[in-house]
Every structure is written in C-alpha cells, then in structure tokens.
C-alpha positions in Angstrom: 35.0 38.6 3.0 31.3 40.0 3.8 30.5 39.0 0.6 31.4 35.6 0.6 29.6 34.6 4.5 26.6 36.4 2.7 26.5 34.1 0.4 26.9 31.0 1.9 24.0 32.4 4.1 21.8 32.1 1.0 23.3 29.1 0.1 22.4 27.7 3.3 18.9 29.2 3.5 18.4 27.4 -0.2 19.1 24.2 1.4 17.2 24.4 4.3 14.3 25.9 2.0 14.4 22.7 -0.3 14.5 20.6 2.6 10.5 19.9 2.7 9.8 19.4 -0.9 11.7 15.9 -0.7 10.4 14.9 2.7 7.8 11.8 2.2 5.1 10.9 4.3 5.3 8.0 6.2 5.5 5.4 9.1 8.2 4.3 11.5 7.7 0.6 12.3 9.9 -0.3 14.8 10.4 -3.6 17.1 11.7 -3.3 20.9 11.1 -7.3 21.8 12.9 -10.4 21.3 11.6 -11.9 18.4 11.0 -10.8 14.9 8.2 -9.0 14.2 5.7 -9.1 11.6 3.9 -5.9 10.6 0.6 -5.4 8.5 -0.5 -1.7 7.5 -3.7 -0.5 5.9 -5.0 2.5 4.9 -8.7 1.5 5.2 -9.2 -1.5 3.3 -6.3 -1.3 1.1 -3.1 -3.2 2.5 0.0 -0.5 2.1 2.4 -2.9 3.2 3.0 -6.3 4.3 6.8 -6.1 6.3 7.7 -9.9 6.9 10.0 -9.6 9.9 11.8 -6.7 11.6 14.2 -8.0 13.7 14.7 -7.0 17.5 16.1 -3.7 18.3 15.6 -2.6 14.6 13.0 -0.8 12.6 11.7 -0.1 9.3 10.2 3.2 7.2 7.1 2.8 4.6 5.6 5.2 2.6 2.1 5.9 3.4 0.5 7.6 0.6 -1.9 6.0 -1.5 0.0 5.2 -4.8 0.4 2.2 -6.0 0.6 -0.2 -9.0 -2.9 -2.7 -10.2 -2.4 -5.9 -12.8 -5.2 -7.9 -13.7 -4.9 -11.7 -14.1 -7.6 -14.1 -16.0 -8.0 -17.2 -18.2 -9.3 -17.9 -21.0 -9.6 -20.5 -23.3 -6.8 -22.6 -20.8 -4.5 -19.5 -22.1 -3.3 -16.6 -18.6 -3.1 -13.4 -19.9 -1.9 -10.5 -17.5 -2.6 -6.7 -17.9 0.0 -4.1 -18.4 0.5 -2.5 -14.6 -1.4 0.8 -14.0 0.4 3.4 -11.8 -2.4 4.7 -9.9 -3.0 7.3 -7.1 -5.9 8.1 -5.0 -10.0 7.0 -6.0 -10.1 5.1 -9.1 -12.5 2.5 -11.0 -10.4 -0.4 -12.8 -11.9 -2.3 -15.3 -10.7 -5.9 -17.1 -11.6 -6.1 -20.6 -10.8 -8.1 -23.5 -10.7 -6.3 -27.0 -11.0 -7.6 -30.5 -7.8 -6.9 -32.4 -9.2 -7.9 -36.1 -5.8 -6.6 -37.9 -4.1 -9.2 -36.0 -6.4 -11.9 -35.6 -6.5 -12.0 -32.2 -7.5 -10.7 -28.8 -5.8 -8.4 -25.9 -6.8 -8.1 -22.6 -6.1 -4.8 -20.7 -7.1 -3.1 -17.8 -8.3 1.2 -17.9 -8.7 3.8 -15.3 -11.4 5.6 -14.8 -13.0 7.9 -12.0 -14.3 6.2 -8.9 -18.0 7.0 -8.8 -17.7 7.0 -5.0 -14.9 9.3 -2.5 -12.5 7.2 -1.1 -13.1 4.2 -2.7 -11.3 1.9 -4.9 -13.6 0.3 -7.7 -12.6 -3.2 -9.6 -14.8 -4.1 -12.6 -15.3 -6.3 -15.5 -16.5 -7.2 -18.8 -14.8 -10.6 -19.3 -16.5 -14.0 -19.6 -14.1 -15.4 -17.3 -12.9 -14.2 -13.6 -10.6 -11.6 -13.1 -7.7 -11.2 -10.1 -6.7 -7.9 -9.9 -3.1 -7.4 -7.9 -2.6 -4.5 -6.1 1.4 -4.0 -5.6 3.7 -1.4 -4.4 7.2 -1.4 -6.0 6.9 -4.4 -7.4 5.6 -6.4 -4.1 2.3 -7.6 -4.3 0.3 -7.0 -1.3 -3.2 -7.7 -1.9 -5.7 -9.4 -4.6 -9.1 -8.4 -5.5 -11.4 -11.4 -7.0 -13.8 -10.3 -9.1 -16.4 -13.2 -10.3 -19.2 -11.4 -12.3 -19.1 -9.5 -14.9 -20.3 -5.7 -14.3 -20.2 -6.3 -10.8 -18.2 -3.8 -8.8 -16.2 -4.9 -6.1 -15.3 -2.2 -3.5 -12.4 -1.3 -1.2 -12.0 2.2 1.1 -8.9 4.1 1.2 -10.2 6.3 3.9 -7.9 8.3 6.6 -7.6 5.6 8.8 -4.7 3.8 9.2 -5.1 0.1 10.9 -1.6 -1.8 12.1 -0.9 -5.1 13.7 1.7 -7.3 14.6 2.2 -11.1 14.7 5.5 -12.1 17.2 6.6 -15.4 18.0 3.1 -16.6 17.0 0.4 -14.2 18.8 -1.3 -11.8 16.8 -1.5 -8.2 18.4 -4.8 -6.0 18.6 -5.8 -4.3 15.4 -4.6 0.0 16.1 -5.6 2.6 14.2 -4.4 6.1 14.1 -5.0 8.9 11.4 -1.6 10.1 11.9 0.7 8.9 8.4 4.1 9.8 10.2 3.0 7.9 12.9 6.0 5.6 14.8 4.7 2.2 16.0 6.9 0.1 18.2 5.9 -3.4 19.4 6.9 -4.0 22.8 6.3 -6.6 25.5 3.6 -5.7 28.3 4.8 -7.8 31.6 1.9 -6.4 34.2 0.1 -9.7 32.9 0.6 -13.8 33.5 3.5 -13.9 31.0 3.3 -11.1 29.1 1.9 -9.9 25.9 2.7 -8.2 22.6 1.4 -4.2 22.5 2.2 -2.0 19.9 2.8 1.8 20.9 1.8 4.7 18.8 3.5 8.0 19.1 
C-alpha cells in the first residue's frame, strides 16, 4: 500500500512539474460594460490582434508573443501573384523578389527571411518593379499591411516591450494604455464620476 501512495506522489509531482512548459504567455481582455467591445493590441508597432467585439460580461485570451505569419502581394503585368506565408518569430528583414525560372519559361515571386539589421525591429524590402503589400497575419487572420513602394527601400516597424491597448464601445474610442506586462488582464469598464460617463480600460 506504501508503495502505491508513493507513487502516485511522483505521479502527481510529474504533473505539477510539466505544468509550466505548456503555459503561454498572454493577455486577458475582458469587458464589464454594456455594449460590445472592440479591442486593438500592439506590441510596439506591430498589431498582435484585432478582437472585433467581446460581448458584455465576457472576455477573451490572446497570445502575446511575437510569432506570426508574412505574405507578400504585388502585380505585374495586370497578373496578382502572392508569396508562400513565412512563419516568422522575433526581428526579421523580409524581402519581395521576383526570380527568373528559365526551365520553365516563366517567373516566381517569393518572399525570404533574413536577419533584421536593427534589434527589435521588423524590416520589409524589395526588389520588384512593381509595389509590394506585405500581410502580416496570425493564424490565418490578417491584422496588418505593410506598403512598400520603392524598390530597396526599407520600411520599418518596432516590436519593442511595449504593449499599447484600446478599446472602441458604442462608438467612443478609449485612451491608448500601455503596460510591459504580456499576462496583463485588461477590462473596459464605465467611469460615472463624469457628465455621463466614459469608457476606461483597467490594467491589472
């Protein structure tokens, strides 16, 4: 019988020690007033996620590391051709190019990682005669677009520490927050110690 509780002892101490390696960072987003509630999140520059509406009373969970999927989208000769996606974490350089594919008489356009020349920073680039959209998406969703007009130009956007939130409800936009913390819960409340009330996000 000692033999047995001992081992679900381990067993139980093998759980509890597993436990952290499949906990994720990220934030709570939660809405306490009476209309729906539409969050934006960015970590610097880069939009993480873009939650339409949270109903009242309920809340939502996103992920708030840095990794995240990049197409490219340009046109040439009337034709749109669209890069492969690019599963991409932390400072990178992206650049569009087209490429001569003489054993099939044509042309392909594709997009290549490289290292960011600058911490923190996401880099977009081209080589293409024609204008280049890059998408930046998380599973699937896209959340932001990066134009990029001349070729060899690079356009720039920080992924620094800071997170920035806001909220629009019933129409009013909040104040822009910011916090550093990535397991941060946010809830939008109503503020009545003015005229009619206002819209405040709290961050724990």
């Amino acid at each position: 019988m000692k033999s047995v509780f001992l081992n679900i002892k381990a067993a139980l101490m093998t759980v509890i020690l597993c436990l952290p390696l499949f906990s994720q960072a990220g934030m709570t987003l939660k809405n306490q007033t009476g209309y729906p509630a539409n969050y934006t999140v960015m970590k610097g520059r880069l939009v993480i996620a873009r939650i339409p509406s949270i109903a009242p009373d309920s809340q939502v969970f996103i992920p708030t590391d840095d990794t995240f999927q990049v197409t490219a989208v340009t046109i040439i000769d009337g034709n749109t051709y669209t890069s492969a996606p690019l599963d991409v974490s932390g400072p990178t350089q992206f650049l569009a190019q087209v490429i001569q594919v003489p054993s099939q008489g044509a042309y392909e356009f594709n997009v290549i990682a490289l290292p960011s020349s600058s911490p923190n920073v996401l880099q977009f680039q081209k080589t293409t005669m024609s204008s280049v959209t890059f998408i930046i998406s998380r599973n699937g969703r896209p959340l932001q677009n990066i134009v990029v007009n001349n070729s060899f130009d690079i356009q720039e956007l920080a992924i620094e520490d800071d997170f920035y939130i806001q909220a629009v409800i019933a129409g009013f936009t909040t104040d822009l927050y910011t916090t550093k913390n990535p397991n941060a819960t946010v809830t939008a409340t109503e503020d009545r110690s003015a005229f009619d009330g206002y819209f405040v996000l709290d961050i724990q």
